[in-house]
C-alpha positions, 0 to 999 in steps of 0.5 A, a space after each residue: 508596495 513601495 513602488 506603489 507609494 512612490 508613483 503616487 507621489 509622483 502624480 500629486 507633486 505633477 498635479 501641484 506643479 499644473 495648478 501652478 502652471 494654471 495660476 490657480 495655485 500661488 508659488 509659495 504655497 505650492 513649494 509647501 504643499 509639494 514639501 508636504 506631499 514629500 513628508 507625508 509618503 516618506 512616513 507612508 515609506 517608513 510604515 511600510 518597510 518597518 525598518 529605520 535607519 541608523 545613519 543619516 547616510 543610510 538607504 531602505 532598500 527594497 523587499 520586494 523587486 518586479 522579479 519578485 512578482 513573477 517569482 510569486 505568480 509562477 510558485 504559488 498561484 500556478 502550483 498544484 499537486 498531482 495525483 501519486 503513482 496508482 498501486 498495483 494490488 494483489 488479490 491473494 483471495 482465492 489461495 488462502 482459507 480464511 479462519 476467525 480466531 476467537 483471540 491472540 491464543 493459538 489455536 489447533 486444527 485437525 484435518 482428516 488426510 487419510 483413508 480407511 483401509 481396503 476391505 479384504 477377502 474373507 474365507 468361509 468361517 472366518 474373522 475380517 481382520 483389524 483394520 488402522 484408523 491413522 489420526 488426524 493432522 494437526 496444525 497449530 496457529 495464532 494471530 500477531 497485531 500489527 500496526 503502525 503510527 503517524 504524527 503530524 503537527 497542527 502547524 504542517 495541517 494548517 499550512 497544508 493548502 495543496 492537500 497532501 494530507 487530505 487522503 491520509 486515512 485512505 493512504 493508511 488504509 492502502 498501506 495496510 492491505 499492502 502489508 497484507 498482500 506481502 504477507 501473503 505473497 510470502 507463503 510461498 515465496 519464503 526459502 523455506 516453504 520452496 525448500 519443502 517442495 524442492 526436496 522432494 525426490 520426484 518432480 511433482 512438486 517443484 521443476 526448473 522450467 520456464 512458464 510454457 503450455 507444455 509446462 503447466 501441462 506438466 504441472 497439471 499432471 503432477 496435481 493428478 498424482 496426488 495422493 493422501 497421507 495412506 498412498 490414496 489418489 485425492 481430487 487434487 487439481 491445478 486452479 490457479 496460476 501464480 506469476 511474476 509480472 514479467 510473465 503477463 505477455 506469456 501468460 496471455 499468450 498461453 490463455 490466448 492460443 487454441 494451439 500450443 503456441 511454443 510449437 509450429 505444429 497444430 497441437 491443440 493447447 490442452 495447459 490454458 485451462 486456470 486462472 492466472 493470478 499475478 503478484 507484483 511481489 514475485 522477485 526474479 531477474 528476467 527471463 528467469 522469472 518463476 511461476 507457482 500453481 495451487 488447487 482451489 481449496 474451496 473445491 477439494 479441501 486440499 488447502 494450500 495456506 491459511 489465513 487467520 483473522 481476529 473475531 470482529 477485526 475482518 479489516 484495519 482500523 484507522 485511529 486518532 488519538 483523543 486531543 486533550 485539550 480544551 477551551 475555557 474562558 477563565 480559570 473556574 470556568 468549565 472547558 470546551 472540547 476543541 477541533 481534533 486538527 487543534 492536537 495535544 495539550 503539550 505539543 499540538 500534535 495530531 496522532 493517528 495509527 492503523 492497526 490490523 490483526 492477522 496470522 498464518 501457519 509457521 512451521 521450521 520445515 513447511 514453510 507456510 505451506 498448510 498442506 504441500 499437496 496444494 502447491 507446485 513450484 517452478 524457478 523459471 531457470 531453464 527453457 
């Protein structure tokens, strides 16, 4: 602005010194005017910059320089926010019974995983012997709060002009099925529930090898030999298969290939039939990545996991607390309620929180693991 000012003072003396020239204008009442023009955008100068100097040898320097300009063209008006990193989500869905708890008690759940015994051969007058009716198993389970809060001050809001905070309630929202997608993954995943699976002395729970046709093939016959708690064989088939993103391109290749694909002969590919499912949260180090099958608990009832929700909370909630304050226009005068981005009373802060309801079967040697015979696990160690 000061550059401004100075130009035109220059333009009104340079006007003055040609109706001089022109003789329109008398000599002394040209120095006059061209005195005044001086005062007058010296005090213009002196408004502007709001500084006053301390000594008659003091200069005002400049606030703003062309540099100046360029700065603020290329920062402000040329900024603008890009779109975040797009999340890669897990649909757990399919592997996990849901339950509805009506509170945070635990509850008990009986599942029948016997049968009854074979009938035996009567002889002629005599008497059928007893037979045993083995209880019911039971699991006990209950549903935890989780949550977490946010504060942000009615200063960042208002300075907020690129709209970072705009999408915060869905940034919320995406957090908390995140947190639940972890949860999930970590049914499996945990020591303990591989642990329950590993300690097996046959190899039809668990096995070392690297994800193959061949191998799920292998999978899908140790789910055939499933049994029940009497030694009964169960509809327990293999439906879907869990993996490591490393192994997208495997997997694609097991689905895509009528012939096994790790062999140079014509075998038809008989371990393409499941559904994949992949779960980013999987750890491994390529290429040891491992892999999981389970059944379709909707199929057979041999459930793998369990899910539990509170009653009336199928989903998360995002919260804003209530601000406190008010506007009045006296002391006596009765208040009214102000916008939610004015904050609290004592500090001006705009508090929010996400809050969600949801458990799972614990136990110190099943892991996770509602029912074992639902589950199969590999390391992916070993070609």
């Amino acid at each position: 602005m000061r550059k401004i000012v100075h130009a035109m003072s220059q333009i009104r003396q340079n006007q003055i010194n040609q109706a001089v020239q022109a003789g329109s204008m008398p000599g002394q009442l040209a120095e006059r005017r061209i005195r005044e023009v001086g005062d007058m955008f010296n005090f213009l100068d002196h408004e502007l910059s709001g500084i006053s100097p301390t000594a008659t040898n003091e200069k005002l320097s400049e606030v703003m320089t062309s540099g100046d300009f360029t700065y603020a063209i290329q920062e402000f008006v040329q900024r603008q926010s890009l779109d975040g990193y797009k999340a890669m989500g897990f649909n757990f869905e399919p592997l996990v019974k849901s339950d509805v708890l009506p509170n945070y008690l635990a509850v008990n759940r009986y599942q029948d995983r016997n049968s009854l015994d074979d009938l035996e051969f009567v002889g002629e007058k005599s008497q059928p012997r007893a037979g045993l009716r083995s209880d019911a198993v039971k699991r006990t389970y209950s549903v935890f709060r989780w949550g977490k809060e946010y504060d942000f001050s009615h200063e960042a809001l208002v300075n907020d002009d690129m709209g970072y905070f705009v999408d915060q309630a869905m940034q919320m929202g995406v957090a908390a099925r995140r947190t639940l997608e972890k949860y999930v993954s970590r049914f499996y995943t945990h020591a303990t529930s591989i642990g329950r699976l590993t300690g097996f002395a046959s190899a039809l729970y668990a096995q070392n090898g690297r994800l193959t046709s061949a191998r799920v093939s292998e999978a899908r016959m140790a789910f055939g030999q499933r049994v029940d708690a009497r030694g009964e064989p169960i509809q327990a088939d293999l439906a879907f298969i869990v993996y490591h993103r490393g192994l997208e391109d495997t997997v694609r290749q097991i689905l895509g290939s009528e012939f096994t694909p790790e062999l140079a002969t014509n075998a038809v590919n008989v371990g393409r039939n499941f559904i994949p499912i992949k779960d980013p949260y999987i750890t491994g180090t390529a290429p040891n990545l491992p892999w999981h099958a389970f059944t379709n608990y909707s199929a057979a009832n041999v459930i793998p996991f369990i899910l539990a929700r509170l009653a009336g909370r199928p989903g998360p909630l995002i919260l804003r607390k209530r601000t406190d304050t008010e506007a009045v226009s006296s002391m006596l005068g009765s208040g009214t309620p102000v916008a939610p981005i004015m904050g609290d009373f004592e500090s001006g802060n705009i508090v929010l929180k996400v809050s969600d309801v949801f458990g799972t079967y614990i136990d110190g040697t099943e892991g996770n693991l509602f029912d074992y015979r639902g589950a199969y696990y590999s390391s992916g160690t070993a070609m």
